[in-house]
C-alpha positions, 0 to 999 in steps of 0.5 A: 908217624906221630911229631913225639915219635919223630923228635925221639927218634931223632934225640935218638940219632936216626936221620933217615925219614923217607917218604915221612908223612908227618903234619900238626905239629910244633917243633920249633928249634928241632936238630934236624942237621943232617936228616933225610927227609926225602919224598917227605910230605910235611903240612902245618908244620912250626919249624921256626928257628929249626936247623936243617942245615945240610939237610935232604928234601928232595922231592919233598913236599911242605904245606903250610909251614913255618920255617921263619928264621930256619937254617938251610945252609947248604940243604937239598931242595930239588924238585921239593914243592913248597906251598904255603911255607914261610922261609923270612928270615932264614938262611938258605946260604949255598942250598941247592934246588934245581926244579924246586916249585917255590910258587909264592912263598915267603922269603922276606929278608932271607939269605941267598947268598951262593944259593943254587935255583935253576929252573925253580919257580919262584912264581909270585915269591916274596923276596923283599929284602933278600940277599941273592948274591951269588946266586944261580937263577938261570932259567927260573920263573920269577914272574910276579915275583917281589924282589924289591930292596932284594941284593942282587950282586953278581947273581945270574939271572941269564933265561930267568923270566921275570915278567911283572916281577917288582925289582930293585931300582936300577936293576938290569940283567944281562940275558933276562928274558920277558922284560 
């Protein structure tokens, strides 16, 4: 499928794409609430300032996009693979992604708050500045993460292993492992 027909059939209302391979395309700011994208495969994709709030990619996979700014309030990311993807800035407040593959992407000053990651890699992800509070981190890799200037309040980082990982002054977590 084409990015014109996707933004019609999405003005048009329909919110289930699965499996949609859909790539080079501009479409910032796009309604996507809501929208089953799962098993989607979506490269190079500008998705900056879109609205995926609530919205299902699980198992999918996103190369090369751009989702700064974007909202992922409450969306399902389990088992997606993200390479490649820049998610500064944007709001990632109660998302699920258990098993989610987020090796080096970009969440600079991204919003965490409640956000649910176990098991995830998050290998070499930039989360300077980050607000993780709340969030669930059991068991994720986050070595060679940057997590510097990160919010960590109250967030659970029990079997996560943070080998190499650049942490927030003073910072200590009960139960961490590979310090």
């Amino acid at each position: 499928m084409d990015a014109e027909e996707f933004v019609r059939r999405i003005a048009e209302g329909e919110k289930r794409f699965v499996d949609l391979e859909l790539s080079d395309a501009a479409l910032p700011g796009l309604n996507l609430r809501q929208v089953c994208l799962r098993g989607a495969k979506l490269s190079r994709l500008d998705l900056r300032g879109a609205d995926l709030t609530l919205a299902d990619l699980e198992s999918s996979c996103l190369v090369q996009a751009n989702l700064r700014g974007a909202h992922l309030f409450r969306a399902n990311l389990a088992r997606a693979r993200l390479a490649g993807v820049v998610l500064s800035g944007a709001s990632l407040h109660g998302a699920r992604g258990p098993g989610a593959d987020l090796s080096g992407v970009q969440l600079r000053a991204a919003h965490l708050t409640r956000a649910e990651f176990p098991g995830a890699i998050l290998r070499g992800a930039d989360l300077q500045g980050a607000d993780l509070s709340l969030a669930d981190l059991r068991g994720a890799d986050l070595r060679l993460a940057n997590l510097a200037e990160a919010i960590l309040r109250d967030a659970d980082f029990r079997g996560a292993r943070i080998q190499g990982a650049r942490l927030p002054e003073g910072f200590t977590s009960p139960g961490e492992s590979g310090v």
